[in-house]
C-alpha positions in Angstrom: -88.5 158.9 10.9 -89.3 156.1 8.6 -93.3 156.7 9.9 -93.1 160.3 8.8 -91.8 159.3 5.2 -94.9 158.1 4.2 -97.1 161.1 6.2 -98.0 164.2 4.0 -98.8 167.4 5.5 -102.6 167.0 4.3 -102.5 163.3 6.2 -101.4 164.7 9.3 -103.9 167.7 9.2 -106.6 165.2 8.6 -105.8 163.0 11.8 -105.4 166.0 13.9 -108.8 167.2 12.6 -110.6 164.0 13.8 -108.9 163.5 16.9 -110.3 167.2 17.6 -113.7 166.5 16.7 -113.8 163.1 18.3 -112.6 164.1 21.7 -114.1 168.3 21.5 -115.7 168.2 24.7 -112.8 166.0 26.5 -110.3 169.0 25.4 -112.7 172.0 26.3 -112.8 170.6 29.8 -109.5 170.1 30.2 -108.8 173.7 28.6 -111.3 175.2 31.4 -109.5 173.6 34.1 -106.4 174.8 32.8 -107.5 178.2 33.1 -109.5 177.7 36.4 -106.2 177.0 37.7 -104.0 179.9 36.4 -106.8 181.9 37.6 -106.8 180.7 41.1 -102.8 180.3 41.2 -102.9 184.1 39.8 -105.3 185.2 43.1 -103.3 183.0 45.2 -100.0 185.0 44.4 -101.8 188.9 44.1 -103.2 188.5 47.3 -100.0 187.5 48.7 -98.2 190.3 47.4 -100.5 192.9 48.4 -103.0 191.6 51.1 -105.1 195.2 51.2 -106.4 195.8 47.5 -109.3 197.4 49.0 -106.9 200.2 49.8 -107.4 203.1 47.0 -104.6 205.6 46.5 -106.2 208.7 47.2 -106.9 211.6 44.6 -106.6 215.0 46.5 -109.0 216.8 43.6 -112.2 214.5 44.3 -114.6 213.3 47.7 -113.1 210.4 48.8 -115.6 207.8 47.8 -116.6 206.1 51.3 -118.8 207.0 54.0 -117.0 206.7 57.5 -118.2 204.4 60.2 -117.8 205.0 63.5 -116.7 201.1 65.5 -119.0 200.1 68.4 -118.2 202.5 71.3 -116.9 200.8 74.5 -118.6 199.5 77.5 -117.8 198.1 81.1 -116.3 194.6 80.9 -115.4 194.8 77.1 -112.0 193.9 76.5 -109.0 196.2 74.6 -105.3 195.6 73.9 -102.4 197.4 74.3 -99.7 196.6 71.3 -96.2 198.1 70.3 -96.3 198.9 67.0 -93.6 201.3 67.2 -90.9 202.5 69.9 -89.9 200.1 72.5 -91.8 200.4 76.3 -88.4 199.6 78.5 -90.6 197.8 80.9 -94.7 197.8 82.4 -94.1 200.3 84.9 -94.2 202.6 82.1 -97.7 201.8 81.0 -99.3 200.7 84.4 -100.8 204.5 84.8 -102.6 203.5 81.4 -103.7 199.9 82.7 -104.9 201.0 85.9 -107.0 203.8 84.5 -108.4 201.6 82.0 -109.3 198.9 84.6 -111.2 201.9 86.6 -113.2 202.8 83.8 -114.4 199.0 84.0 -112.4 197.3 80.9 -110.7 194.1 80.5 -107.3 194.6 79.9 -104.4 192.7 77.6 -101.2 193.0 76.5 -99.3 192.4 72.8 -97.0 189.1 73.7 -94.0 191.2 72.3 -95.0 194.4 73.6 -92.0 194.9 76.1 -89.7 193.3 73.1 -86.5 195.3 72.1 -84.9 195.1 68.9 -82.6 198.3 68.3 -85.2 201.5 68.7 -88.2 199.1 68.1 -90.5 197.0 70.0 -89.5 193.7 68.6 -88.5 192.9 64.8 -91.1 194.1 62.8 -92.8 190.5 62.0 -93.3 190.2 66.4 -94.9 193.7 66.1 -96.9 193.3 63.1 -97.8 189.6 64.6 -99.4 191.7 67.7 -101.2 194.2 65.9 -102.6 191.5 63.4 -104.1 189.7 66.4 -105.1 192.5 67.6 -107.3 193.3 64.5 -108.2 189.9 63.9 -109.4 188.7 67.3 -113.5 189.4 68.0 -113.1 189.9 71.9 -110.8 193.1 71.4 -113.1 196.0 71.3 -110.4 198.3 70.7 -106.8 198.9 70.2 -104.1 201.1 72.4 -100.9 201.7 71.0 -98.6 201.9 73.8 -96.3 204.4 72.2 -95.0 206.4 69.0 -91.3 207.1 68.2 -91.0 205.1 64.8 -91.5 201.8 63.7 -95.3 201.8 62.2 -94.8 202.4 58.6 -92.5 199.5 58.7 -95.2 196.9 59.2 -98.2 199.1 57.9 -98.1 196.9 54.4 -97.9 193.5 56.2 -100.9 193.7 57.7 -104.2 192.1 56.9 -107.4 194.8 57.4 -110.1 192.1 55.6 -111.3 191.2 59.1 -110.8 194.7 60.9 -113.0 195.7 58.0 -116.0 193.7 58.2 -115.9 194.1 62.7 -114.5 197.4 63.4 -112.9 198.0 66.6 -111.0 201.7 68.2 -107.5 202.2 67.2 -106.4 205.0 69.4 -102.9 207.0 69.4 -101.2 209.5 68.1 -97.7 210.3 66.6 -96.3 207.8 64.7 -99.7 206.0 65.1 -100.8 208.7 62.1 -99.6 205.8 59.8 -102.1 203.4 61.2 -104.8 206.3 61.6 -104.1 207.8 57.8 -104.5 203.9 56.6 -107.7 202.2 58.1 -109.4 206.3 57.7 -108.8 205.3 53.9 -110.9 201.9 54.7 -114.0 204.7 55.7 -113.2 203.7 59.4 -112.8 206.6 62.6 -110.2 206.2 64.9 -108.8 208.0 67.9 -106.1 210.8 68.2 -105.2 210.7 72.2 -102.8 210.2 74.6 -101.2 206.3 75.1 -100.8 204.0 78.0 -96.8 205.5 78.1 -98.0 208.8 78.5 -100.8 208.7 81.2 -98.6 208.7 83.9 -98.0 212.7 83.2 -101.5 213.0 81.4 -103.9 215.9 82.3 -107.7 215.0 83.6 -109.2 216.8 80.6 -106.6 214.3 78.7 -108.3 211.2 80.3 -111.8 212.4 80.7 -112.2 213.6 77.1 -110.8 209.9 76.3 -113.6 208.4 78.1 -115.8 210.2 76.4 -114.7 209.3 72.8 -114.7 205.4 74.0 -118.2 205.0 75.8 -119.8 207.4 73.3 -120.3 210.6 75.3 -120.8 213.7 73.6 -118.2 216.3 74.3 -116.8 219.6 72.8 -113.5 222.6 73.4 -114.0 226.2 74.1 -110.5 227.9 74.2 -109.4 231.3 73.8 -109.0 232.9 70.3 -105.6 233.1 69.2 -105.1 236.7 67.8 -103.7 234.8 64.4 -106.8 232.8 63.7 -108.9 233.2 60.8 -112.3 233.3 61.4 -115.7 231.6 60.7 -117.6 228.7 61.0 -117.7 225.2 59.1 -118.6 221.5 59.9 -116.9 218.9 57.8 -115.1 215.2 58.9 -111.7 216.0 61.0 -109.1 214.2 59.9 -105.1 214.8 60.3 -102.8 214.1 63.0 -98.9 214.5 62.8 -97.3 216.3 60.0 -94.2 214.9 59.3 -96.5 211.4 59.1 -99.0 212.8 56.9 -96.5 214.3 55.0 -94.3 211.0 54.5 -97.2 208.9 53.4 -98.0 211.2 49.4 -97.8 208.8 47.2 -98.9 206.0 48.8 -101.8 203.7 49.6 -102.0 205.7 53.0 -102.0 209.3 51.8 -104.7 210.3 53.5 -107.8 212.6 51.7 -108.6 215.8 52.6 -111.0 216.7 50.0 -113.6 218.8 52.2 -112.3 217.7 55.3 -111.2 219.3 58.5 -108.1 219.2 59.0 -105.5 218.3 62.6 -102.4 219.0 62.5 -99.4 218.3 65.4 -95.8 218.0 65.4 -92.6 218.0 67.9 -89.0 218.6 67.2 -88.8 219.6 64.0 -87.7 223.2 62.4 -89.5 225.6 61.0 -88.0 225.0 57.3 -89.2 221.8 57.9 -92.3 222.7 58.9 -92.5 225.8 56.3 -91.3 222.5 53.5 -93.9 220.2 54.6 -96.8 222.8 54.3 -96.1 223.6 51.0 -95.7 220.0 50.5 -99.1 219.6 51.3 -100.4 222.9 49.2 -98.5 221.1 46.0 -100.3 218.0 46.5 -103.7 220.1 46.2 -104.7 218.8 50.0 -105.1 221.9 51.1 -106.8 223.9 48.5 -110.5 221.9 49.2 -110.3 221.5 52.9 -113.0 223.2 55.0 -110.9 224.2 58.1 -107.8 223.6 59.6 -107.2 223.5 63.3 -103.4 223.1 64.6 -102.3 221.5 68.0 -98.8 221.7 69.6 -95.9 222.4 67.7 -93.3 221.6 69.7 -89.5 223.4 68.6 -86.8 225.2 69.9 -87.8 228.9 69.1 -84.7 230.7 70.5 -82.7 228.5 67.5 -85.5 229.1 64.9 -85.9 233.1 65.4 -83.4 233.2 62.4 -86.0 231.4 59.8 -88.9 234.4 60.8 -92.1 234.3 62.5 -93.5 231.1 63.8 -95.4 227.6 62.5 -98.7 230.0 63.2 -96.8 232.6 60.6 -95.7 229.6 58.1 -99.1 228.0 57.9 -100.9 231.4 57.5 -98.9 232.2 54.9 -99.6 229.0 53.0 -103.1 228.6 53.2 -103.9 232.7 53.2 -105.7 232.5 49.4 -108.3 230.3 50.9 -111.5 231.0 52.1 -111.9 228.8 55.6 -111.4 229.1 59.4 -107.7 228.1 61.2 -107.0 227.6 65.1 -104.2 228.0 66.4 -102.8 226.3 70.0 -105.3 224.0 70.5 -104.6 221.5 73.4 -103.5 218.1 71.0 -100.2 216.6 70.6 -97.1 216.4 72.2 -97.7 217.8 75.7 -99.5 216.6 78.7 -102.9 218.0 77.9 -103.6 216.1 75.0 -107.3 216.3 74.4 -108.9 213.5 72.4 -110.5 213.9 69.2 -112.2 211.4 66.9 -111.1 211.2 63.5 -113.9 210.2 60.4 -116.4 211.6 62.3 -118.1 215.5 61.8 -117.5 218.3 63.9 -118.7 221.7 64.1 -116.0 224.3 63.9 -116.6 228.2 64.9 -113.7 230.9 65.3 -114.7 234.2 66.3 -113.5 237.3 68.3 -113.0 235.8 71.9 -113.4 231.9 71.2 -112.7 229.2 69.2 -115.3 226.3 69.7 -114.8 222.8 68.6 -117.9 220.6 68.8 -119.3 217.0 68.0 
């Protein structure tokens, strides 16, 4: 106190002023490692919080603004792995149709360390099925990736996981259900994926099931010719196909894995649910603008219990007619996708041709 007595304002500007100039290039150092450091502690912490940044939010009025790759297709001896991100598998008898048709078609086969894990209705806590799936992604030997299962469970882990790898050494995701959160995500990373039947299901599968899986995997071209559906609307496009289950697609608006649809053809499947909800979900859609730019829609299996739905009028063919009757593209009805034993594969991200006429509806790569 007594120093400061004798200390003027001017006096202590004056020492300041010399200290600064004497030690300038000491202080700038110092102040560029300062903020080196808050940079990096800054990185450190956002990509903690939110390991995917690449992800975009989608914007249903514009293109979305990648071009689709297609991962390397399979061949004999390559290895793929069968995780649970979702429902629980009670036990491997459940899957061992799955494995042993895999094995005959010459591939290695692996299984998720948790995958016959049971945690309530899940397959494991969600960190033992997102630790599966992440090493699943991550690991260079797996050529591809079989989800053993739907139910519900995916969306739960979906923003834990870690794509920076799967991104720069694409491999097959393949499933359907509640898989459509996994397939809506990495389709938003430009990557194509596969909508088939899972290792749980090929015990009951059909042969056009399985064969028309093959295909997809080694790469072999392959189309659908089914009867015409009186409802159908007809003509012909070609566009990306893109979809999967509705009530999916329809719980991920609003988030990083709302999937685009912006000149797109689009799948659609569901199971179990009402027509309102179906008749809700649709319009959902239409008040999003997803539906308004699309270039087709084709729908699979809607699985419901008509006799208690008669009250709500018509069926899901009636409800999506309905909705989408002010636009201008072609719409199948009943083709063989979804929830029922002849669940023919299709490849998401890639183009297919799409023609609708009198007698047939043809769906071609």
């Amino acid at each position: 106190m007594i120093i400061f007595r004798f200390l003027n304002l001017n006096s202590i500007i004056a020492v300041y002023d010399k200290f600064f100039l004497q030690n300038q290039k000491r202080v700038a150092i110092i102040y560029l490692q300062l903020l080196i450091i808050g940079f990096l502690m800054q990185c450190k912490t956002y990509n903690s919080t939110m390991k995917n940044e690449y992800l975009v939010r989608q914007v249903q009025n514009y293109p979305q603004s990648i071009r689709f790759i297609k991962p390397p297709y399979l061949k004999k001896g390559d290895t793929i792995m069968i995780v649970a991100p979702a429902g629980f598998v009670p036990d491997s008898t459940e899957i061992d149709p799955g494995i042993e048709l895999a094995k005959s078609w010459g591939l290695e086969v692996i299984i998720g360390k948790n995958a016959f894990k049971k945690h309530n209705h899940f397959a494991g806590t969600d960190d033992e099925r997102q630790s599966d799936l992440q090493f699943a992604l991550n690991d260079k030997k797996i050529k591809a990736i079989w989800c053993s299962r739907g139910g519900y469970g995916t969306v739960r882990i979906i923003d834990q996981l870690d794509f920076t790898t799967f991104q720069k050494k694409p491999k097959w995701v393949i499933g359907y259900s509640d898989i459509t959160t996994l397939h809506s995500t990495i389709h938003n990373l430009g990557i194509a994926s596969i909508h088939a039947s899972m290792p749980s299901g090929m015990k009951l599968a059909s042969e056009e099931a399985k064969q028309t899986l093959y295909k997809a995997l080694f790469g072999y071209g392959y189309g659908f010719e089914i009867p015409t559906n009186p409802l159908n609307k007809k003509g012909n496009t070609k566009g990306i196909l893109i979809g999967g289950n509705l009530s999916i697609i329809n719980s991920m608006i609003g988030s990083f894995s709302e999937v685009n649809l912006y000149n797109k053809i689009f799948f659609i499947e569901d199971v179990g649910e009402d027509l309102y909800r179906i008749d809700r979900m649709i319009y959902t859609l239409k008040r999003t603008g997803a539906l308004k730019n699309l270039k087709g829609i084709f729908v699979g299996d809607f699985n419901y219990d008509v006799e208690k739905d008669t009250l709500f009028g018509g069926t899901h063919r009636e409800i999506i007619l309905n909705v989408v009757k002010e636009y201008n593209y072609p719409v199948i009805f009943d083709f063989p996708a979804g929830h029922i034993r002849d669940n023919r594969t299709l490849i998401f991200g890639k183009d297919i041709n799409l023609d609708v006429n009198d007698s047939t509806s043809k769906v071609s790569y």
